[in-house]
Short mmCIF file of the C-alpha atoms (twelve columns), coordinates in Angstrom:
data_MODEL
# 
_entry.id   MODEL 
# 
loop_
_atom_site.group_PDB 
_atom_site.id 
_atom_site.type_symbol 
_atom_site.label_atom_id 
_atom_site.label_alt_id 
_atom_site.label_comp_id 
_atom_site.label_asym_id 
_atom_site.label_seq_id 
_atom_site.Cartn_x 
_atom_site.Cartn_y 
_atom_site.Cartn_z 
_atom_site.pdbx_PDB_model_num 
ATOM 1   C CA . UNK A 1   85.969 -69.081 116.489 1 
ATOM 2   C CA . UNK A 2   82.810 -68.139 116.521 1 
ATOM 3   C CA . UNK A 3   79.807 -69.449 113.777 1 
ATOM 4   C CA . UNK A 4   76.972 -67.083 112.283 1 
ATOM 5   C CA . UNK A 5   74.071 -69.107 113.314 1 
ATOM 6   C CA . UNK A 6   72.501 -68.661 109.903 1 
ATOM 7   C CA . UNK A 7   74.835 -68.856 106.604 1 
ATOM 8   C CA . UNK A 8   74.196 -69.458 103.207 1 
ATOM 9   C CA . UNK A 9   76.781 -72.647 103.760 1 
ATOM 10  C CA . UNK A 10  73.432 -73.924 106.060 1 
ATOM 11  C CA . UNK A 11  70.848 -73.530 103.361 1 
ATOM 12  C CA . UNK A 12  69.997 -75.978 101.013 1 
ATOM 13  C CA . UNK A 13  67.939 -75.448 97.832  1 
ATOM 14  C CA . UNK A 14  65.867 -77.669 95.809  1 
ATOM 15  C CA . UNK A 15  66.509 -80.706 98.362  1 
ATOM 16  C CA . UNK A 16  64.329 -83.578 97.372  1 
ATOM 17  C CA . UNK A 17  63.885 -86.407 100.305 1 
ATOM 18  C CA . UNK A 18  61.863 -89.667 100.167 1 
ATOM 19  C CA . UNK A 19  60.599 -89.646 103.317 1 
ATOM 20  C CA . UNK A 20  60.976 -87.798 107.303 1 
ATOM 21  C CA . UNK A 21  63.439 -89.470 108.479 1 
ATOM 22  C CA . UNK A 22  65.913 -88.309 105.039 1 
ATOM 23  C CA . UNK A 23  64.594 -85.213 105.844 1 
ATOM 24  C CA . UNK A 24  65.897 -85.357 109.131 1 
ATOM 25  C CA . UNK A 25  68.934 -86.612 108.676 1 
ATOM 26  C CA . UNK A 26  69.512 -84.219 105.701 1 
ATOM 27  C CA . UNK A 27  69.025 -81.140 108.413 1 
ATOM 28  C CA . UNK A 28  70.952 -82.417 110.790 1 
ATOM 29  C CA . UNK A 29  74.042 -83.556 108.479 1 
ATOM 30  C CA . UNK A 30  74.031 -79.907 107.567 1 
ATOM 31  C CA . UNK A 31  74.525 -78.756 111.049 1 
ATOM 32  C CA . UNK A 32  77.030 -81.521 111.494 1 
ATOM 33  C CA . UNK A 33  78.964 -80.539 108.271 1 
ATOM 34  C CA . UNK A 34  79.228 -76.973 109.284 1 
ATOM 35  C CA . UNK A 35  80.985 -78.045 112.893 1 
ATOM 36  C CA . UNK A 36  77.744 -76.856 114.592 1 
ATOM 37  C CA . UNK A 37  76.733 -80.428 116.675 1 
ATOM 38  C CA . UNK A 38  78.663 -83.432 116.495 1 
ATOM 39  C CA . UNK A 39  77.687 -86.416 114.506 1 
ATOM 40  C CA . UNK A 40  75.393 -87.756 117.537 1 
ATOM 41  C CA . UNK A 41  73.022 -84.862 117.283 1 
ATOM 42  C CA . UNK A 42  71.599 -86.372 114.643 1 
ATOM 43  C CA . UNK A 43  70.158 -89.070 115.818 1 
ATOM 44  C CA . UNK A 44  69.090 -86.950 118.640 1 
ATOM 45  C CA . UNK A 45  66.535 -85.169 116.221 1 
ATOM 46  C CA . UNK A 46  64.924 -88.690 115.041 1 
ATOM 47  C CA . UNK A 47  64.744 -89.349 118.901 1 
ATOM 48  C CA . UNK A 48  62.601 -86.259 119.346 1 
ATOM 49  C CA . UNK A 49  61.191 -86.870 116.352 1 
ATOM 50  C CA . UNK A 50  59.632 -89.996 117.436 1 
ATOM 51  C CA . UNK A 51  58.804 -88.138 121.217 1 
ATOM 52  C CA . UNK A 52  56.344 -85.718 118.881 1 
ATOM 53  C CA . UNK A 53  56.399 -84.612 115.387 1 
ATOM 54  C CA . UNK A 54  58.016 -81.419 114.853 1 
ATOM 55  C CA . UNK A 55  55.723 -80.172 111.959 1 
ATOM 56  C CA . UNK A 56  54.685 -76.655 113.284 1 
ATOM 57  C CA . UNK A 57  51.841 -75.964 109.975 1 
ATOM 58  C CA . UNK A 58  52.675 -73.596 106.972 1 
ATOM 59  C CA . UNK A 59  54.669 -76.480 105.471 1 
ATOM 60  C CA . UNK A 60  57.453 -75.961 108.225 1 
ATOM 61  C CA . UNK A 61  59.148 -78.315 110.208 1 
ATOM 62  C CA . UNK A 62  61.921 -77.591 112.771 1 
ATOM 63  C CA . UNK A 63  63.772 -80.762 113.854 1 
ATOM 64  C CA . UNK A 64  65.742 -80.271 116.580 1 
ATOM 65  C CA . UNK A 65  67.612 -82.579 119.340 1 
ATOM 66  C CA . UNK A 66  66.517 -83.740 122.562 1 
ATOM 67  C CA . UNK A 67  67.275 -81.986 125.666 1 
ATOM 68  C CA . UNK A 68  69.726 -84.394 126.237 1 
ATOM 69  C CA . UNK A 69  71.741 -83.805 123.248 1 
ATOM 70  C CA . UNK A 70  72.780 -80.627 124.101 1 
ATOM 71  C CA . UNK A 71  76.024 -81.842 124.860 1 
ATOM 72  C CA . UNK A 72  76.230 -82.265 121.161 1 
ATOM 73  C CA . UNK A 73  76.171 -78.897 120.213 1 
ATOM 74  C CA . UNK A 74  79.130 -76.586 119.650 1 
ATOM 75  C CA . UNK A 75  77.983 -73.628 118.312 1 
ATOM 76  C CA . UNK A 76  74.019 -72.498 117.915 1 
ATOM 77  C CA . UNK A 77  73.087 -72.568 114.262 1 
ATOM 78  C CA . UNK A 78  70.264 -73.129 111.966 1 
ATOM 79  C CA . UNK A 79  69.941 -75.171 109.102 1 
ATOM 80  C CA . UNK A 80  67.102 -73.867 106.404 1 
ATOM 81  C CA . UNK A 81  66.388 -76.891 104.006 1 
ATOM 82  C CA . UNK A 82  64.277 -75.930 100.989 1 
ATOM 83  C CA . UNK A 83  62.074 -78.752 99.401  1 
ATOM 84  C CA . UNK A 84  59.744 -77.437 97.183  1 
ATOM 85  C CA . UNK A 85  58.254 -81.044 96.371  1 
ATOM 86  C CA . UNK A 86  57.186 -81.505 99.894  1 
ATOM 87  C CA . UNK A 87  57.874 -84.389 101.942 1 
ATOM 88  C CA . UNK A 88  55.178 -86.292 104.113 1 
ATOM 89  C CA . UNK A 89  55.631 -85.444 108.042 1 
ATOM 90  C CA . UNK A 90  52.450 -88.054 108.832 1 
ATOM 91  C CA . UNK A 91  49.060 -87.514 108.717 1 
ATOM 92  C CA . UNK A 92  49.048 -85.475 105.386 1 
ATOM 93  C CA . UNK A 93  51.329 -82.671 107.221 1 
ATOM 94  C CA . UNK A 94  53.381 -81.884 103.996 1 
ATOM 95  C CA . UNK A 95  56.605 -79.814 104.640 1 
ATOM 96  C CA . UNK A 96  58.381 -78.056 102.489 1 
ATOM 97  C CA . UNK A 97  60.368 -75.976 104.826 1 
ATOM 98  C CA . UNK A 98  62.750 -77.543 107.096 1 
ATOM 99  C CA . UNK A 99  64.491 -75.844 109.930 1 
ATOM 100 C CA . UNK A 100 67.156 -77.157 112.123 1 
ATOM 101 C CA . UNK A 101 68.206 -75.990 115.297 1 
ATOM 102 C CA . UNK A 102 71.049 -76.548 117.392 1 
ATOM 103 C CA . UNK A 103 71.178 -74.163 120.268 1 
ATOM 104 C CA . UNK A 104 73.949 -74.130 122.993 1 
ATOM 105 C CA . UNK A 105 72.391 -73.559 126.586 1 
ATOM 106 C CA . UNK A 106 68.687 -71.574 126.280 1 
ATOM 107 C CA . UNK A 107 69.832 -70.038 123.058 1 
ATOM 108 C CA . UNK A 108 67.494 -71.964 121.207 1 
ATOM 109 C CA . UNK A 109 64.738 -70.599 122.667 1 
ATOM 110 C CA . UNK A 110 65.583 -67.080 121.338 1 
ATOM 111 C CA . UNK A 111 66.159 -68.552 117.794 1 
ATOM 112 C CA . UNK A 112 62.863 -70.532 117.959 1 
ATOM 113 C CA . UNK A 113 61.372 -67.174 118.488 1 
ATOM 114 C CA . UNK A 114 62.936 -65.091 115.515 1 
ATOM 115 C CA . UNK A 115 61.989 -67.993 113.578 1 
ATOM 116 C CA . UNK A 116 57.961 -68.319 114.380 1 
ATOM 117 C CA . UNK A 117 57.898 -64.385 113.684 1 
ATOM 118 C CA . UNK A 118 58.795 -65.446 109.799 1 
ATOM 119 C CA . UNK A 119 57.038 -68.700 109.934 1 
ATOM 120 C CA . UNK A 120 53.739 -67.540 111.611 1 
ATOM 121 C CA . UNK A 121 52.941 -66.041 107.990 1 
ATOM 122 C CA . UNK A 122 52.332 -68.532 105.369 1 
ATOM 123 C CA . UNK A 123 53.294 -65.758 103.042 1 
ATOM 124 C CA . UNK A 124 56.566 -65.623 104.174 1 
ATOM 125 C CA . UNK A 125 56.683 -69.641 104.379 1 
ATOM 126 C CA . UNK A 126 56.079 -69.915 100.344 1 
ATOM 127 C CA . UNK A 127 58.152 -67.320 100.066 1 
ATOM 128 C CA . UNK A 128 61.205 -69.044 100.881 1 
ATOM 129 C CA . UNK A 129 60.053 -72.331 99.372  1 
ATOM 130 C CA . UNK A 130 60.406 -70.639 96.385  1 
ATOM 131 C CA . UNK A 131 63.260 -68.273 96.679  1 
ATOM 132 C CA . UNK A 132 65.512 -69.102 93.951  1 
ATOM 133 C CA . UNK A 133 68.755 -67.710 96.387  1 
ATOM 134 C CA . UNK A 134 70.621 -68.257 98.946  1 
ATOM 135 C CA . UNK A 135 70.507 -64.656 99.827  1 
ATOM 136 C CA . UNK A 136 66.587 -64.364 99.257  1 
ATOM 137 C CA . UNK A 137 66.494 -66.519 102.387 1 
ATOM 138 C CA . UNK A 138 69.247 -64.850 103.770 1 
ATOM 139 C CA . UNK A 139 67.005 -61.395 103.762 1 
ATOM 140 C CA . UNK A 140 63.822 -63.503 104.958 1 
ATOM 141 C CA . UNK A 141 65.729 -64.681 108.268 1 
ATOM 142 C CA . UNK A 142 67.895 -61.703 108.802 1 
ATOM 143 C CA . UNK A 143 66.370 -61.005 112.547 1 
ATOM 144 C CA . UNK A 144 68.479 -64.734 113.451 1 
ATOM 145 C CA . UNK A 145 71.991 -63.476 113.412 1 
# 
């Protein structure tokens, strides 16, 4: 059986997280949750968290596993994480926005893309951070499925 990689069951709203490595693990218990990655993908994204920050500007983050982990991943699938009270990526790089990725073979590659098309305008950024739906975000992202 096949997973959409985008589902309202993979978007959180109103998350609030003390710091980025809640945040993390927050996106990546989604994905594991959902039978996306298995529980060692997490830890995975804190690995290549630590490599280099995955704050991409426009209050977005996009925490995904190392190339090793990709072992971890059943299905590709995205987790959207909404925290409108920002959390603190290091060196004053507030996110609001986090996106997870789990991508089987180069498939995350293609979902990176579809993503920085939405993300590229702060516009659309702030629009999801304040989309009061599931579906709101649904319509932003509707080039991923």
């Amino acid at each position: 059986m096949s997973l959409p990689i985008l589902s309202a069951e993979t978007i959180l709203l109103n998350a609030e997280v003390a710091n980025k490595e809640n945040a993390i693990r927050l996106t990546g218990n989604v994905l594991v949750e959902k039978g996306y990655v298995d529980a060692g993908y997490v830890e995975k994204m804190l690995e290549r968290e630590e490599l280099t920050s995955t704050y991409m500007g426009n209050f977005v983050a996009i925490p995904h596993g190392t190339e090793d982990a990709k072992q971890s991943v059943k299905e590709s699938g995205i987790a959207i994480i909404q925290v409108p009270g920002g959390v603190d990526f290091g060196n004053g790089n507030i996110v609001k926005l986090l996106i997870g990725i789990a991508g089987k073979g180069d498939e995350h590659l293609e979902i990176l893309s579809k993503i920085a098309i939405v993300c590229s305008e702060e516009e659309n950024v702030l629009s999801v951070v304040n989309a009061t739906s599931k579906e709101e975000i649904l319509a932003l992202f509707e080039g991923v499925n």
